[in-house]
Residue frames as qw, qx, qy, qz and C-alpha x, y, z in Angstrom:
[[0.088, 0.657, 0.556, -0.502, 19.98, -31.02, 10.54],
 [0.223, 0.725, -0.235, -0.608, 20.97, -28.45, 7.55],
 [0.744, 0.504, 0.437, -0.035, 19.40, -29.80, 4.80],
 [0.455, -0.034, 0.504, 0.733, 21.74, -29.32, 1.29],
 [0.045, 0.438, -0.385, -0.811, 21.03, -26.61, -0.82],
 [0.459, 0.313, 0.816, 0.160, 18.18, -27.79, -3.35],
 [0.073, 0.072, -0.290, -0.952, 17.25, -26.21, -6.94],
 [0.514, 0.247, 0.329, -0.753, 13.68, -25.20, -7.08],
 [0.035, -0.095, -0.918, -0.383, 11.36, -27.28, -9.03],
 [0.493, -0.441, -0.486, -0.571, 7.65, -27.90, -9.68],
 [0.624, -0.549, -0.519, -0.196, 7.52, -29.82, -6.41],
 [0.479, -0.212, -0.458, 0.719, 10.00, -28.34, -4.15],
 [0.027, 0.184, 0.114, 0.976, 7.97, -24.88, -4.84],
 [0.413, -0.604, -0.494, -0.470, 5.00, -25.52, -3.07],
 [0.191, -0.713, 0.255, -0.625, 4.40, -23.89, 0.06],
 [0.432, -0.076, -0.830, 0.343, 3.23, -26.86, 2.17],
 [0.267, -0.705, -0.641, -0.144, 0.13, -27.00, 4.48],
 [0.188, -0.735, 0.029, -0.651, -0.67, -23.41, 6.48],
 [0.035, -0.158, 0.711, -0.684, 0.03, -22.85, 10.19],
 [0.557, -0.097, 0.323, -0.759, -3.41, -22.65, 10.79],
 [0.849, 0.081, -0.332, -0.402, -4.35, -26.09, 9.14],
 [0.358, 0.375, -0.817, 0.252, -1.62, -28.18, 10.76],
 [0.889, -0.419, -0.050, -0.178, -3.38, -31.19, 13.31],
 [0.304, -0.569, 0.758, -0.100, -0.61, -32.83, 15.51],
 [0.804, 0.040, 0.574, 0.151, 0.65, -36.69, 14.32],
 [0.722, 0.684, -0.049, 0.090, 1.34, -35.01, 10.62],
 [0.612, -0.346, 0.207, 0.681, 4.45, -35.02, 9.32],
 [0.363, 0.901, 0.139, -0.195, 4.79, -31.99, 7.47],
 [0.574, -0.021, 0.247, 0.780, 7.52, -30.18, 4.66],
 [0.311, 0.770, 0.521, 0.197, 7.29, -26.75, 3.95],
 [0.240, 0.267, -0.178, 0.916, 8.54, -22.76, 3.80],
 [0.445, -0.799, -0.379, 0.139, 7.51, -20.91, 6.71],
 [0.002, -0.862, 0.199, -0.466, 8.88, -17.11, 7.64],
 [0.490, 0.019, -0.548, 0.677, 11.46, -16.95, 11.05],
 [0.200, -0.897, -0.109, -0.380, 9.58, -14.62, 13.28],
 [0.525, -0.763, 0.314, -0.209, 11.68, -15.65, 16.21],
 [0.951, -0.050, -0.283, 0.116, 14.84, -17.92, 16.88],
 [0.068, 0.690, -0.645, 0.320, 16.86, -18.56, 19.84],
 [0.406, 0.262, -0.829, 0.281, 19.67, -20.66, 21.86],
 [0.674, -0.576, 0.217, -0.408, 18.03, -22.27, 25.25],
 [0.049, -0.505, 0.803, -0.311, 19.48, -24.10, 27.50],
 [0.630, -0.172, -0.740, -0.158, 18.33, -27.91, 27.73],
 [0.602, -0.731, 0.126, -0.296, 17.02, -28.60, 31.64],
 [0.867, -0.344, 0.202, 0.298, 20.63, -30.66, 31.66],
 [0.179, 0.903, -0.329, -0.208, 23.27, -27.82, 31.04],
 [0.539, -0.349, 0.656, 0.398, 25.41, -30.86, 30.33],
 [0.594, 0.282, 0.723, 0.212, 23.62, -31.33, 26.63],
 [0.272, -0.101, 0.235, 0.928, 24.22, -27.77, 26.01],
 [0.338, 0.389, 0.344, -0.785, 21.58, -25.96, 24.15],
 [0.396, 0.547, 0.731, 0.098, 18.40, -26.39, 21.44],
 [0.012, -0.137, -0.399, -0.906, 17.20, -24.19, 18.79],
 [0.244, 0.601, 0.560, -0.516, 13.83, -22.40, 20.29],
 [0.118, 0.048, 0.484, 0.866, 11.69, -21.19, 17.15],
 [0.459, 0.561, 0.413, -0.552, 8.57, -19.14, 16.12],
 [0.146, 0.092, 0.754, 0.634, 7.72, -19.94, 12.28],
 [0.320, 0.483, 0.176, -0.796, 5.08, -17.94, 10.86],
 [0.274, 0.111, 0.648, 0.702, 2.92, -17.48, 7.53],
 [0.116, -0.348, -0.377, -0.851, 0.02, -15.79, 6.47],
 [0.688, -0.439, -0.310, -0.487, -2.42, -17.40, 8.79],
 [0.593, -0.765, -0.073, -0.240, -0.42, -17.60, 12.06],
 [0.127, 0.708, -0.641, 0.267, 2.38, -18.96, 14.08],
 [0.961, -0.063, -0.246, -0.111, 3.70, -22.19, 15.39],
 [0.337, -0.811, 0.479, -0.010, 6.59, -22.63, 17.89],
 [0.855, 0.409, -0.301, -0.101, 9.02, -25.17, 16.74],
 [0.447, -0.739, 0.494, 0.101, 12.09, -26.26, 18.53],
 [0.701, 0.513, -0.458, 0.187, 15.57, -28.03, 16.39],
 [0.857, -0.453, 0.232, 0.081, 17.26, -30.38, 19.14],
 [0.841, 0.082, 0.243, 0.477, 20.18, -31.42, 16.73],
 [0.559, -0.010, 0.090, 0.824, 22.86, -28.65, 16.01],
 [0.014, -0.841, -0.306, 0.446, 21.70, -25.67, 17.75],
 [0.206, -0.638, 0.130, 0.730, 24.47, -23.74, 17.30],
 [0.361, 0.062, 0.695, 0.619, 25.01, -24.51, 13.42],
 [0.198, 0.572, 0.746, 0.277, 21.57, -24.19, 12.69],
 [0.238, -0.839, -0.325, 0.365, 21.19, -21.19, 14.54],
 [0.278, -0.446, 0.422, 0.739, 24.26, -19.52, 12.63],
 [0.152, 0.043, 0.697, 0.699, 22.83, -20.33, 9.15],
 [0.036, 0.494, 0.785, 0.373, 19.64, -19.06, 9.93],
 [0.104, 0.069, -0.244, 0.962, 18.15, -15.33, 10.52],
 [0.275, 0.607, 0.650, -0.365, 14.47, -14.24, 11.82],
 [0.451, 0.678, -0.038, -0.580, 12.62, -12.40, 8.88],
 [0.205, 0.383, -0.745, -0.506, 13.73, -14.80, 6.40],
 [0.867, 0.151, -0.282, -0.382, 12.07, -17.77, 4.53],
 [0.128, 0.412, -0.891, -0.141, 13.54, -21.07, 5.30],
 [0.653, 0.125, -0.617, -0.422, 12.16, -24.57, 4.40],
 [0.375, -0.480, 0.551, -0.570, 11.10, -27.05, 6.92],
 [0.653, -0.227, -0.581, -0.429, 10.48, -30.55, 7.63],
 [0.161, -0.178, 0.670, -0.702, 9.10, -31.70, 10.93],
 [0.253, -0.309, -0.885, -0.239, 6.80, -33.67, 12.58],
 [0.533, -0.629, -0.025, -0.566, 3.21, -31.89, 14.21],
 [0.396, -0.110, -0.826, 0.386, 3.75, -32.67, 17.91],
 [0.404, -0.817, -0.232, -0.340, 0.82, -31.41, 20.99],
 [0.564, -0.037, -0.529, 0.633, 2.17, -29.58, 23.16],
 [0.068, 0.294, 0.388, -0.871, 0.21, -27.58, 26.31],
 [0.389, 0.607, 0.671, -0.174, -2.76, -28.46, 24.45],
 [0.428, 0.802, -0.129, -0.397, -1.87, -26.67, 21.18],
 [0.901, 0.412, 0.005, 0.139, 0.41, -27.83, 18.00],
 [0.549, -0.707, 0.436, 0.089, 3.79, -27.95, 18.22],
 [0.707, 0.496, -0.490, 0.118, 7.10, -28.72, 15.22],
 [0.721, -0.376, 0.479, 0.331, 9.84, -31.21, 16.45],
 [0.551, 0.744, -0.281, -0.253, 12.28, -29.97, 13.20],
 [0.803, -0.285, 0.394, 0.344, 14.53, -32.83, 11.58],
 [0.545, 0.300, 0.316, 0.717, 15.47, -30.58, 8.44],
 [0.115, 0.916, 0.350, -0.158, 15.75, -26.78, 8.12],
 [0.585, -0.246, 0.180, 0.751, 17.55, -24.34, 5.54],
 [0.119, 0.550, 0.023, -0.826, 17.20, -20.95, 4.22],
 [0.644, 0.696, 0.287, -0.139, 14.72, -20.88, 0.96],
 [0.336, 0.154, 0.528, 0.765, 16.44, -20.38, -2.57],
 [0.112, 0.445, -0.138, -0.878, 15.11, -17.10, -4.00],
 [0.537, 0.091, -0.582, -0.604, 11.99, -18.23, -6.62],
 [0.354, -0.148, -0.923, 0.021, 10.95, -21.37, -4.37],
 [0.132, -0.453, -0.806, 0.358, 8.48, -19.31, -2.62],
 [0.162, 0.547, 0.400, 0.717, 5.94, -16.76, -3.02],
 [0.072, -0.185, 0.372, -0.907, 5.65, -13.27, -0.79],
 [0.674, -0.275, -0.229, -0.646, 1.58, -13.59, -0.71],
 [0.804, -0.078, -0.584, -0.073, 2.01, -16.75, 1.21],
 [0.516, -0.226, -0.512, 0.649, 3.66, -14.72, 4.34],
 [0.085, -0.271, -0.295, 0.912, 2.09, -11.93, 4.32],
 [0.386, 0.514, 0.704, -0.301, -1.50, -10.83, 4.10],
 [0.099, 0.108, 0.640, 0.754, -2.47, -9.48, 0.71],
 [0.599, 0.080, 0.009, -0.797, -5.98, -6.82, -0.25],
 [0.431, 0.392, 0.810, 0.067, -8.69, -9.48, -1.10],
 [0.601, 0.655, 0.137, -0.437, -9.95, -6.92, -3.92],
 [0.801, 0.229, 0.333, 0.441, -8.58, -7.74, -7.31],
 [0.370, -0.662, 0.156, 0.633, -6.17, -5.62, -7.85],
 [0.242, 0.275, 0.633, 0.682, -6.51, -5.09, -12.01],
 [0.092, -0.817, -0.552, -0.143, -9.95, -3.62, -10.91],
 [0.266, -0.904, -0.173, 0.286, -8.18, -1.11, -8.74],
 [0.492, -0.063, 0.462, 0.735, -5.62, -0.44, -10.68],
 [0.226, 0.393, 0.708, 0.542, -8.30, 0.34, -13.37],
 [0.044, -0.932, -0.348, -0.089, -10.14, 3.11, -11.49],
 [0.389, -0.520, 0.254, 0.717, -6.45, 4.59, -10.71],
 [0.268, -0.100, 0.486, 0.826, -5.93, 4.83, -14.17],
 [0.212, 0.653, 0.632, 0.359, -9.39, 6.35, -14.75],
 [0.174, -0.956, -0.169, 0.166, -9.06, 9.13, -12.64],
 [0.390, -0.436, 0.395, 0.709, -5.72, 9.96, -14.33],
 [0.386, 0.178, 0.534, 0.731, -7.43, 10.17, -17.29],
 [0.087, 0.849, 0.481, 0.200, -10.20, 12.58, -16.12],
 [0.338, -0.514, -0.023, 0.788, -7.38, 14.98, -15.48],
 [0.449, 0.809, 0.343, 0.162, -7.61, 18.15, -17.33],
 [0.306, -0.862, 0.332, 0.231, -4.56, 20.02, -15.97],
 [0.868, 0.369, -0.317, 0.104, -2.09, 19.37, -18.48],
 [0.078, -0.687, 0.561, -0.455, 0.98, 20.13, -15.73],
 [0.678, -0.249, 0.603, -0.339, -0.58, 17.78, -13.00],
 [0.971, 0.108, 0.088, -0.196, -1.12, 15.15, -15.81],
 [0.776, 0.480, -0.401, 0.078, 2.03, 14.97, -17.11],
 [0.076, -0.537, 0.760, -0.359, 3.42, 14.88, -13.40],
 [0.922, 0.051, 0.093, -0.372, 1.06, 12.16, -12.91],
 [0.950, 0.301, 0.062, 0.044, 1.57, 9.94, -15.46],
 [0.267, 0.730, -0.622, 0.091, 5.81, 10.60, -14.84],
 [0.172, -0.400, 0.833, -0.341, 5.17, 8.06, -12.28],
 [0.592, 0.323, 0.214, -0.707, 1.93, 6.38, -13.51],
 [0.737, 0.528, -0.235, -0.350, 3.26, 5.41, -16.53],
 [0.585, 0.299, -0.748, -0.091, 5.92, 3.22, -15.61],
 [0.785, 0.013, -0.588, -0.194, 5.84, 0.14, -15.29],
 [0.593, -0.112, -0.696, 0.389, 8.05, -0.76, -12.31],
 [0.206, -0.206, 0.298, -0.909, 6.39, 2.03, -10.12],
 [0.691, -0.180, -0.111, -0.691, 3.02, 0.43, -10.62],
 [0.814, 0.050, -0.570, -0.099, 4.15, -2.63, -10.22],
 [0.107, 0.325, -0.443, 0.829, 5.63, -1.50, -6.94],
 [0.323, -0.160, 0.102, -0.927, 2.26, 0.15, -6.20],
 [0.849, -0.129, -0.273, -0.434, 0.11, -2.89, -6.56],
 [0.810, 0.040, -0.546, 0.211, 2.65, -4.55, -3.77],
 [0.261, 0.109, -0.529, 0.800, 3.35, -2.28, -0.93],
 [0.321, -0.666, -0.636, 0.221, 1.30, -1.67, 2.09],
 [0.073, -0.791, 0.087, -0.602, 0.45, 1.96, 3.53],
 [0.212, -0.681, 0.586, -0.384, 1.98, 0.76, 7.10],
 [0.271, 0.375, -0.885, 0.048, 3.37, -2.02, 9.00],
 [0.014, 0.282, 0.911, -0.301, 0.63, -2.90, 11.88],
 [0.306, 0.506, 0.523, -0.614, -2.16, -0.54, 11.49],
 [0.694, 0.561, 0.122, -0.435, -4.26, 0.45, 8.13],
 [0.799, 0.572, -0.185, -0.025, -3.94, -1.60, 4.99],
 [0.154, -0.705, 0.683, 0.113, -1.01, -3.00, 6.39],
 [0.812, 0.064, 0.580, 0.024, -0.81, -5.72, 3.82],
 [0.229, -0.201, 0.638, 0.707, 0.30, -6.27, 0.10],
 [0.027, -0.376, -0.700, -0.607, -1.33, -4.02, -2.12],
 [0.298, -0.666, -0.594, 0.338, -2.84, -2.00, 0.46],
 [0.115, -0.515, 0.032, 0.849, -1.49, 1.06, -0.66],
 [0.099, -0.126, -0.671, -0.724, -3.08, 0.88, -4.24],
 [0.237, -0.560, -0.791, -0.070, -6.54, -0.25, -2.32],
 [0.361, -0.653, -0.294, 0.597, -6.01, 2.99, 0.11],
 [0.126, 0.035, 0.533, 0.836, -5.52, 4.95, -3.36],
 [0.101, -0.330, -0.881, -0.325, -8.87, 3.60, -4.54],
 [0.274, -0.665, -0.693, 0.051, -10.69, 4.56, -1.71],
 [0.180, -0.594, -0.002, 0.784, -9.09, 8.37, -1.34],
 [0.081, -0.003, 0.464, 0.882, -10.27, 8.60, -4.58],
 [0.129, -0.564, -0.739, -0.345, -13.71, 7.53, -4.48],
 [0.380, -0.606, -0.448, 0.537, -13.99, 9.56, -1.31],
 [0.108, -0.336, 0.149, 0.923, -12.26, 12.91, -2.82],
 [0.023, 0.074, 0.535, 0.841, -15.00, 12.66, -5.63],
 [0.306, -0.749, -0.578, -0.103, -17.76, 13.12, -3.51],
 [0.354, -0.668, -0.130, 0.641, -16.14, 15.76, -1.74],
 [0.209, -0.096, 0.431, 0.873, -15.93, 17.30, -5.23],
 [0.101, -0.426, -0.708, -0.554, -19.09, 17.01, -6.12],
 [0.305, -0.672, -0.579, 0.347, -20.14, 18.70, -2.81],
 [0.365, -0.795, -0.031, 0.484, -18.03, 21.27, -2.98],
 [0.822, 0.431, 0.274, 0.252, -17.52, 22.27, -6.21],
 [0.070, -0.942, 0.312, -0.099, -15.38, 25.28, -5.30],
 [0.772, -0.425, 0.442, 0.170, -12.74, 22.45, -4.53],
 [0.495, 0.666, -0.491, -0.267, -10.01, 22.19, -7.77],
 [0.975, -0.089, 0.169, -0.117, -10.93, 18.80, -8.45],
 [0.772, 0.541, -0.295, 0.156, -7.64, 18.21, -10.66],
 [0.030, 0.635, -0.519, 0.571, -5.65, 19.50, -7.72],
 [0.412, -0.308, 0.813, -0.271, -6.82, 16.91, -5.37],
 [0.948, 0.271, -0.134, -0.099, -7.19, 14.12, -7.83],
 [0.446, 0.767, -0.405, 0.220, -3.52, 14.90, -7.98],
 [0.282, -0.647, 0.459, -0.540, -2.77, 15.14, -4.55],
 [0.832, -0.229, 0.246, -0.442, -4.35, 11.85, -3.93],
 [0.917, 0.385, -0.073, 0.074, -2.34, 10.04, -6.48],
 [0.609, 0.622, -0.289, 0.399, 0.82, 11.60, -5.00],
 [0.252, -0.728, 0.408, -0.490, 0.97, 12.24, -1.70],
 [0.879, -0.291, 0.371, 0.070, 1.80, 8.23, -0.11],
 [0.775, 0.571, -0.268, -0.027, 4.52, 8.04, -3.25],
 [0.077, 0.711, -0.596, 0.365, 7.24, 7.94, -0.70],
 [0.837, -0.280, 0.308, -0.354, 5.93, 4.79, 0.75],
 [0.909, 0.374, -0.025, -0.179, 7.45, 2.92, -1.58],
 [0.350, 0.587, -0.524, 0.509, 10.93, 3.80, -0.55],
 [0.289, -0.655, 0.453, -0.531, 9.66, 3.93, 3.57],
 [0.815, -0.220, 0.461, -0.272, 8.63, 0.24, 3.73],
 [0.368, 0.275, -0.851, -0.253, 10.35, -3.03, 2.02],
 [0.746, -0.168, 0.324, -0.558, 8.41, -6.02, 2.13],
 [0.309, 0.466, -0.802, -0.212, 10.14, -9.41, 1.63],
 [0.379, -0.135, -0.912, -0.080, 9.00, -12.15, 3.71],
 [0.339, -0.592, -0.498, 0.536, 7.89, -9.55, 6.47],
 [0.156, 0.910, 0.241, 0.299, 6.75, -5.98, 6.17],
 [0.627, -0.426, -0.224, 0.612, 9.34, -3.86, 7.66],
 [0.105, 0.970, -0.155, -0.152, 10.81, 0.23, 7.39],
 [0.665, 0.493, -0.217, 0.517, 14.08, 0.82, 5.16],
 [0.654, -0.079, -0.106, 0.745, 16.75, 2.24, 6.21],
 [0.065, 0.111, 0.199, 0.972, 15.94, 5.84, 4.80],
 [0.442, -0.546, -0.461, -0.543, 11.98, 5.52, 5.39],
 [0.637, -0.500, -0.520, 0.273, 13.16, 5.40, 9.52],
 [0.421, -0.223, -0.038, 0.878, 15.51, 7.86, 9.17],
 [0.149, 0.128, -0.035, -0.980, 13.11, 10.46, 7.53],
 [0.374, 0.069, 0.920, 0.094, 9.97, 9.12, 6.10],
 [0.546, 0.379, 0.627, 0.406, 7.47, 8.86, 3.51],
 [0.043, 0.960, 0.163, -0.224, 6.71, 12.75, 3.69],
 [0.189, -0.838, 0.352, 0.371, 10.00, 13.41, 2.97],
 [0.382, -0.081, 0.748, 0.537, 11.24, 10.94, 0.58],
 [0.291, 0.740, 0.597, 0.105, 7.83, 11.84, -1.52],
 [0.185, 0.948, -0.095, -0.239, 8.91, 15.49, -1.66],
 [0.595, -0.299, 0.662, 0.345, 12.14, 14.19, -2.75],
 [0.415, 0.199, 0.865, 0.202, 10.64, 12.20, -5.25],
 [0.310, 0.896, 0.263, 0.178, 8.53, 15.01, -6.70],
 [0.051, -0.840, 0.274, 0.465, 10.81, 17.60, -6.50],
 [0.549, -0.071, 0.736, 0.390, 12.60, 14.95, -8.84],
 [0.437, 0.380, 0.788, 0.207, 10.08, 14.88, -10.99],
 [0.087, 0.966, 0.124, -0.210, 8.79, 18.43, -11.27],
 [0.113, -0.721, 0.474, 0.492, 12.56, 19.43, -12.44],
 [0.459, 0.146, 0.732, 0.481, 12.03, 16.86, -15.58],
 [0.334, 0.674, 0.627, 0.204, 9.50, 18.51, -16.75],
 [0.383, 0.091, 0.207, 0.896, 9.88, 21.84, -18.75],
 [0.194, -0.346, -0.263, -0.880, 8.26, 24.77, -18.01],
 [0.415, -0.498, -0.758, 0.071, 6.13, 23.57, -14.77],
 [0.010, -0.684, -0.049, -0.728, 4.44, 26.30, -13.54],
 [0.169, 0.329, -0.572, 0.732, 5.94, 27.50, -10.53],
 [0.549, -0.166, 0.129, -0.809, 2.39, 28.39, -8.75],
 [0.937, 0.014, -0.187, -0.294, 1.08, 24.54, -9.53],
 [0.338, 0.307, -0.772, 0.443, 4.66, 23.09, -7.88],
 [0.099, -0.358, 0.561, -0.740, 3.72, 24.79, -4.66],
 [0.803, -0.145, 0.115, -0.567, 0.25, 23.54, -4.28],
 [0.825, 0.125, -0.519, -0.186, 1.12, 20.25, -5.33],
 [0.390, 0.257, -0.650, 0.599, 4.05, 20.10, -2.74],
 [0.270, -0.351, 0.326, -0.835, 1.77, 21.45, -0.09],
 [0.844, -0.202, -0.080, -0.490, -0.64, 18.81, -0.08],
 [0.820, 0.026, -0.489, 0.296, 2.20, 15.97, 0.07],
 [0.110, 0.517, -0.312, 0.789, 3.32, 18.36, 3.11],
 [0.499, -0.187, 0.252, -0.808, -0.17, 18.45, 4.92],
 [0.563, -0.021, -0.710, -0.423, -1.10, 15.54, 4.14],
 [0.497, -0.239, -0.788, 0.274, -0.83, 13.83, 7.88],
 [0.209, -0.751, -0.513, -0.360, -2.60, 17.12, 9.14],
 [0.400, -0.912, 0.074, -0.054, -0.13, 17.94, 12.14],
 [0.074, 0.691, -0.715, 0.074, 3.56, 18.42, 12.98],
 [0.622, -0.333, 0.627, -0.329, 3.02, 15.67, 15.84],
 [0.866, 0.260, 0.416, -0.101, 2.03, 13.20, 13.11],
 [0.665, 0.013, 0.448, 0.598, 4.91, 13.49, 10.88],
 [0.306, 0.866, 0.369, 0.144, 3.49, 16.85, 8.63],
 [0.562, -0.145, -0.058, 0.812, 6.18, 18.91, 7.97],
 [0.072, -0.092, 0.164, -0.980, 3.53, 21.67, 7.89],
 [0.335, 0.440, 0.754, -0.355, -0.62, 21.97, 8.46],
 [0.277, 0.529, 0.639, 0.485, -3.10, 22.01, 5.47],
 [0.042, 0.549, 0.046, -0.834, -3.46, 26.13, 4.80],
 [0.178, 0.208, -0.388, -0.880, -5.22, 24.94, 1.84],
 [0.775, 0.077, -0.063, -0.624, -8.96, 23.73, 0.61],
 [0.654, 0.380, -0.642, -0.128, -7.33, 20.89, -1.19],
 [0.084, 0.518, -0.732, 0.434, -4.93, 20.26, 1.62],
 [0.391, -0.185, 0.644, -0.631, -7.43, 20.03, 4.15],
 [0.904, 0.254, -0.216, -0.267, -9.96, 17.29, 1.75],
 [0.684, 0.400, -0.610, -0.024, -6.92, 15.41, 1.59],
 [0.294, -0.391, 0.590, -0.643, -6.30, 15.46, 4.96],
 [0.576, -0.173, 0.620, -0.503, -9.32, 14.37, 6.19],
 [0.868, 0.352, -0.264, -0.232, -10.05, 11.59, 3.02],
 [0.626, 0.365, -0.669, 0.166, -7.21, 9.91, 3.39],
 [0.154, -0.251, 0.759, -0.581, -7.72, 9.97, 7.68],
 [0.762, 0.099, 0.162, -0.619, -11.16, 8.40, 6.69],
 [0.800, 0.349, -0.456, -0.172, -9.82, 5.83, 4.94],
 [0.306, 0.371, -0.785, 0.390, -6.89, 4.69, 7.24],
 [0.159, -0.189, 0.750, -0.614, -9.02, 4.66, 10.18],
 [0.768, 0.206, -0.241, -0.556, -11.92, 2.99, 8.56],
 [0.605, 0.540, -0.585, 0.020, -9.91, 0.82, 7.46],
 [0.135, 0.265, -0.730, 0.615, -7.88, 0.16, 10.88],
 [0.374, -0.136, 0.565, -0.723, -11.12, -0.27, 12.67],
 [0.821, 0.155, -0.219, -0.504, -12.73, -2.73, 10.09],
 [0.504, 0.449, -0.734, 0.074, -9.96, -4.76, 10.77],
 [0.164, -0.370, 0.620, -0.673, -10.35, -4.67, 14.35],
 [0.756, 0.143, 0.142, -0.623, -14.08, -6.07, 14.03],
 [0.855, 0.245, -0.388, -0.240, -13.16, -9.10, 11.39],
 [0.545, 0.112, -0.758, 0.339, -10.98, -10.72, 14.32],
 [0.612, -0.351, 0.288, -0.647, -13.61, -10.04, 16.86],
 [0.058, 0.082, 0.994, -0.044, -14.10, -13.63, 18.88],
 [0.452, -0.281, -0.476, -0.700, -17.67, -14.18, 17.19],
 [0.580, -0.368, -0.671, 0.280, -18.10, -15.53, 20.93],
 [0.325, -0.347, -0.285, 0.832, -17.78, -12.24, 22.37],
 [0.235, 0.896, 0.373, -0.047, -20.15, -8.82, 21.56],
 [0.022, -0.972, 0.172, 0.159, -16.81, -6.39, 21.92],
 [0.876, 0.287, -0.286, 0.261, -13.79, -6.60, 20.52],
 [0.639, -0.480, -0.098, 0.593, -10.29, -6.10, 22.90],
 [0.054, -0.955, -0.118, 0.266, -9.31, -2.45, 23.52],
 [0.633, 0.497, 0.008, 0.593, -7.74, -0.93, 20.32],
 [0.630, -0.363, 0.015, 0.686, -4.79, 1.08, 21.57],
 [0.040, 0.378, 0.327, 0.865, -5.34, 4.13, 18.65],
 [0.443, -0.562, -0.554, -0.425, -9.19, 4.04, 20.04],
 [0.079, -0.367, 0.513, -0.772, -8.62, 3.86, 23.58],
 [0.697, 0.126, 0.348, -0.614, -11.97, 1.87, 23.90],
 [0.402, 0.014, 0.879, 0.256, -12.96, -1.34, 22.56],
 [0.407, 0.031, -0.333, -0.850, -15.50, -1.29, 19.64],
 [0.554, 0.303, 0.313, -0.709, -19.02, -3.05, 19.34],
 [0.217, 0.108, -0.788, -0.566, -19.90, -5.70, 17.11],
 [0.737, 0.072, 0.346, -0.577, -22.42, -7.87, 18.25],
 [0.798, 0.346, -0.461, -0.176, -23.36, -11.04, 16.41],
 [0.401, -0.381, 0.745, -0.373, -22.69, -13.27, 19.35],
 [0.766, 0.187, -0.446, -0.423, -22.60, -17.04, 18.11],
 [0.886, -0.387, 0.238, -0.095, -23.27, -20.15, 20.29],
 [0.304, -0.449, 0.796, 0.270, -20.24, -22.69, 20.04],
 [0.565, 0.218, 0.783, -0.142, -22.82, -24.91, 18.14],
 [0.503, 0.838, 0.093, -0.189, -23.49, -22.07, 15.42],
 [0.180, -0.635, 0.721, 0.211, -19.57, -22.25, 15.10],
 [0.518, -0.263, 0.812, 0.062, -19.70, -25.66, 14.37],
 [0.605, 0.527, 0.586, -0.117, -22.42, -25.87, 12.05],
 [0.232, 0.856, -0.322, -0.332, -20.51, -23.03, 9.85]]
């Protein structure tokens, strides 16, 4: 049943067809995430037990079940990991259904994250590119050069253009947190232009710094998940960390521009209850505040809507919301088809 160890190549590196495409009679080969795997018990405890699985990828799940060396297989394989698969599509309860005769943990390079886990649809060079414009309309030299301590390199950004802002609700995908950037900026510069009493440099700043601690609170390998240190305190706190870091490189940072800066990564989540290790006591603060709650929940409710059943006017009752939401755009089964 445990397939041998195989070095990647052109063709062993291809993902193989999507959950969601799979028809029953195929025989299929491919990498697929672990969401789930346990021992059951055959309905004759004499034949011992089967391997019960849930395989996953980007576009859904698929139960699977390994008959031949539970136990083995079961030992050499963990949920949240990649592992390769062949099997044949079987129906079962009127849905699809794997019967595995090979499965073994992926080789590192033979598969690519995007392929398990959703991913922005903007192009990410583009956002990227208005990040790095509003860093250059700074005019604070202080704030820029804390900026651009983290800005400039390379593996930070490269980071940035790969980590979600959370695991089930907003932008919880790869590259969500750069896209959730984007849109606290565009946001904060209308609020600037309203309000021009607002010290635009100071929440440009703010905006660019205050989720840095994501990057430490979540890891995202085949599955989004929290570290170790992002459970145990999170991203508020590793971010102040992380500036405080950074603020002691630099020479001469004026004391007065620390505080503020720190304050907003503080306030940022607007209340104790919500993780804020204090509440926004400043202009800035409070912009950032509510920008960045505009975004998330934007966000979090657009989502809701784009997996509305296009058969249905409402969508099921978000749990944040308390209430379902409203779409409309009821389509016959026939408009379905014709699509």
């Amino acid at each position: 049943m445990l397939a041998q160890s195989e070095t990647p190549t052109a063709t062993n590196q291809a993902k193989g067809p999507f959950v969601a495409a799979m028809q029953p009679g195929e025989r299929i080969v491919g990498f697929y995430m672990v969401a789930d795997a346990r021992l059951e018990p055959f309905r004759d405890p004499a034949k011992g037990k089967y391997l019960s699985l849930t395989l996953a990828d980007k576009t859904g799940q698929i139960k699977a079940k390994a008959w031949e060396n539970a136990q083995i297989v079961a030992e050499a394989i963990k949920p949240g990991e990649v592992v390769r698969v062949a099997a044949d599509v079987k129906e079962y309860q009127e849905r699809p259904d794997l019967i595995v005769h090979k499965i073994r943990p992926a080789a590192e390079g033979e598969y690519e994250l995007a392929d398990f886990l959703p991913a922005t649809d903007q192009d990410t060079d583009e956002l990227l590119a208005g990040v790095q414009a509003a860093i250059a309309g700074l005019k604070d030299d202080a704030l820029t050069a804390l900026v651009k301590s983290f800005y400039d390199d390379p593996v930070f950004l490269e980071e940035l253009c790969q980590a979600p802002v959370t695991r089930r609700m907003n932008h919880a995908y790869l590259g969500g947190l750069l896209e959730h950037v984007h849109e606290m900026l565009a946001l904060g510069d209308t609020m600037k232009r309203l309000y021009p009493v607002i010290d635009g440099d100071l929440l440009t700043a703010g905006i660019l710094l205050c989720n840095i601690g994501k990057l430490r609170e979540y890891s995202a390998t085949s599955m989004i998940d929290d570290t170790d240190e992002g459970e145990l305190l999170g991203h508020i706190v590793l971010g102040l960390e992380m500036l405080n870091r950074a603020i002691a490189a630099l020479p001469d940072f004026p004391a007065e521009t620390a505080l503020r800066i720190k304050h907003l990564m503080a306030a940022q989540s607007g209340r104790l209850e919500f993780g804020s290790p204090a509440r926004p006591q400043m202009l800035e603060a409070i912009v950032l505040h509510q920008v960045e709650m505009l975004s998330a929940k934007t966000n979090h409710y657009a989502s809701i809507l784009a997996r509305k059943d296009p058969r249905q006017s409402w969508t099921e009752r978000d749990a944040v919301l308390g209430l379902p939401l409203y779409g409309g755009d009821v389509k016959t089964k026939s408009e379905m088809v014709e699509e």
